[in-house]
N, C-alpha and C positions, 0 to 999 in steps of 0.2 A: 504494500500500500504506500500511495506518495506523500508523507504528511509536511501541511503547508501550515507553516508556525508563524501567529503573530503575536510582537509580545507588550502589555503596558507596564508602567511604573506602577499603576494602580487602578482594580476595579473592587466594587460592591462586591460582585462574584462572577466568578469566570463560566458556573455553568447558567449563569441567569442571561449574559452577554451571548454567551453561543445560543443558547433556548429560543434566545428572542429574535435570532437573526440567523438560525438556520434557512431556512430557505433561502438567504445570499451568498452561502460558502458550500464547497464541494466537500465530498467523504472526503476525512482525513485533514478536518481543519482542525486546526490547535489554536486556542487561545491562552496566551499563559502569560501571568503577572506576578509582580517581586513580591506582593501584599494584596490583600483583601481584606475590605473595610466591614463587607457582612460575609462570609464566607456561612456556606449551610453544608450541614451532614446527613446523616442517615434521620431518620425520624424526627424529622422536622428542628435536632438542635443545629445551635451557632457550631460552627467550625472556627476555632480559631485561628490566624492566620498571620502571625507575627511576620515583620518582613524579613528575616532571614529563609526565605522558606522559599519550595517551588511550587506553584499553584496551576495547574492549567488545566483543560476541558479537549475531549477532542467527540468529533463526529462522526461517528459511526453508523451502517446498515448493517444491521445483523441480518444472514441468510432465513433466518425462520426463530420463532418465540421460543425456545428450546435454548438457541444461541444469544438468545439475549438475554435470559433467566439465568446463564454461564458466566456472564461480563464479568461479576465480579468476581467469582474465582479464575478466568485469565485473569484477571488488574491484580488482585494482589500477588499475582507467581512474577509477574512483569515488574512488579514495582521491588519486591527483594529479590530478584535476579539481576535485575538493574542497578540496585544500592549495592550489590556486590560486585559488578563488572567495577565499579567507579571506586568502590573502598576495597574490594576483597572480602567484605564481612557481610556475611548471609543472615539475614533476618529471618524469623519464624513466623508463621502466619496462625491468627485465632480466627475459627469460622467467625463469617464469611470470610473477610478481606482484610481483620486488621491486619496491622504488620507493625512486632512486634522486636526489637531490641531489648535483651533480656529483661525480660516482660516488661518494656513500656513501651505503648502506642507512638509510633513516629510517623503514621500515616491515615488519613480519612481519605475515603472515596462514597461516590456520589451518584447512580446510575439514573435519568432521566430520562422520559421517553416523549418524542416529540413526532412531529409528523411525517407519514409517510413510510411509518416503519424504522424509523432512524431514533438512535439513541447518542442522549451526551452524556459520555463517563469524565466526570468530574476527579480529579487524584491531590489531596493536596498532601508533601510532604516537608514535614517540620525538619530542616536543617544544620541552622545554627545556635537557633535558641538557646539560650543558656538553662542550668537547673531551676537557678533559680526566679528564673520567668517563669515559669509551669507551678512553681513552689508559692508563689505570691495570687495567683491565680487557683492554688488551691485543687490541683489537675495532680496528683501527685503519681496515676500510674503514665500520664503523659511524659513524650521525652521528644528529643531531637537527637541524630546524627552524629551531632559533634559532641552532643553531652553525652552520650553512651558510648563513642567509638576513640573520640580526640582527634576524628579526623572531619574536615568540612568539607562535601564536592561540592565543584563549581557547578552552580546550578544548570546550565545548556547542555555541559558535558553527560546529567543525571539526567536530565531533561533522551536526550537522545538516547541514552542506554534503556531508561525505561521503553520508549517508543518501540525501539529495535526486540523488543522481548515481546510487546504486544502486538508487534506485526506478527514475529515467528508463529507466534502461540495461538493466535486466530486461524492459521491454517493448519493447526495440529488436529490431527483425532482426539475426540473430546476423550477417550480411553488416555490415552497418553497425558493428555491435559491431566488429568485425574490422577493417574499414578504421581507425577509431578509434586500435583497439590499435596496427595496424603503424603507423602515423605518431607515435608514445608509444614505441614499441620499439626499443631501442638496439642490442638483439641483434643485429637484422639488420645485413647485410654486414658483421660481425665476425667475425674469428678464433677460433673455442673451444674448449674442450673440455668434454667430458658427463662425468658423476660414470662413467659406463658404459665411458670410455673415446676413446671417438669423438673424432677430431679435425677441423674442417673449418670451412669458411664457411657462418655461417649466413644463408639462402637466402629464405626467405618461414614464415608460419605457416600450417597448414590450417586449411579450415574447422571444427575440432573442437580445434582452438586449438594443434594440436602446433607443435613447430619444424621444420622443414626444414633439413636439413643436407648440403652439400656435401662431401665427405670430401675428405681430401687423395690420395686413389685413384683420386678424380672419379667418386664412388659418390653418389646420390643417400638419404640416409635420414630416416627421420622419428622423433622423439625425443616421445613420450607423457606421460613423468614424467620423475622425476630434478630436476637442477639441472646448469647449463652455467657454466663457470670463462670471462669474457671475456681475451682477451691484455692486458697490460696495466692489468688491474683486480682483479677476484678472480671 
């Protein structure tokens, strides 16, 4: 895929810019900014968006609802294969997509669906941010890059490694994709709980990316959306 990168000093939010102006840019536009003044996440909270960060949005046609239901486990194999092209240091991922540096969140993503079949995946990753920025704000399983590794990529260079991971990985066998993810996925054989309630071990991911969960009733379930609390983590 050819992706065409525009980039600002600062917007509101990079998936509300693309959203609102897809139908002027072709598959494979990137919008990506230093800062974001409203950055949004998963379940309708704020994203924070300090400007040491990379923030950007691309456009996508998923081939059919199946691949689009997929987006965010590609985006997060792409976004810790990519922080490791650039650092050498591989991130671990919590279903769905966070991405995780020994358990702190250094990344939010954002999947949107707009018309025509086309989706904007939103990716922001926290950078440079210091500890004690996340520590004042009260975020304390949140981190950056540089406060977990000591090392800081230059954001274009990160910017491009991600991209290159999410091009490969879109034309992978979702079987492959998968094997990928559960070897990246921390979730498994942990203890959790689902925002829904559900308590148990979780067990494997299906082929359509869900989790697998063991209950502590020794009830097999499968979990589609949501978010899962690991023990010991958040």
């Amino acid at each position: 895929m050819k992706f065409t990168i525009t980039e600002f000093d600062s917007l509101p939010s990079t998936n509300s810019y693309l959203k609102e102006r897809a139908a002027d840019f072709p598959i494979g536009q990137v919008i990506c900014a230093k800062e974001q003044s409203s950055g949004r996440g998963r379940l309708g909270r704020q994203f924070t968006s300090p400007e040491s960060g990379l923030y950007f949005s691309v456009l996508l046609r998923p081939k059919s609802i199946e691949e689009t239901l997929f987006l965010p486990i590609i985006a997060g194999i792409a976004v810790a294969r990519g922080i490791q092209t650039d650092t050498g240091v591989l991130p671990l991922l919590k279903w769905p997509n966070d991405v995780l540096l020994d358990g702190k969140k250094i990344c939010g993503m954002l999947a949107e669906g707009v018309a025509d079949g086309r989706v904007v995946l939103g990716i922001g990753i926290n950078i440079g941010a210091s500890r004690t920025y996340f520590d004042k704000l009260n975020l304390p399983h949140v981190s950056s890059i540089l406060a977990q590794t000591g090392k800081k990529p230059e954001r274009l260079n990160l910017l491009d490694a991600v991209l290159s991971e999410l091009d490969s990985l879109l034309d992978k066998p979702h079987e492959e994709v998968l094997t990928i993810y559960r070897g990246l996925c921390l979730t498994l054989g942990q203890e959790i709980t689902a925002s829904n309630g559900i308590c148990g071990v979780a067990k494997d991911i299906s082929q359509k990316g869900e989790l697998i969960v063991e209950t502590t009733e020794k009830k097999m379930v499968v979990l589609n959306s949501g978010e899962v609390s690991i023990s010991g983590m958040y």
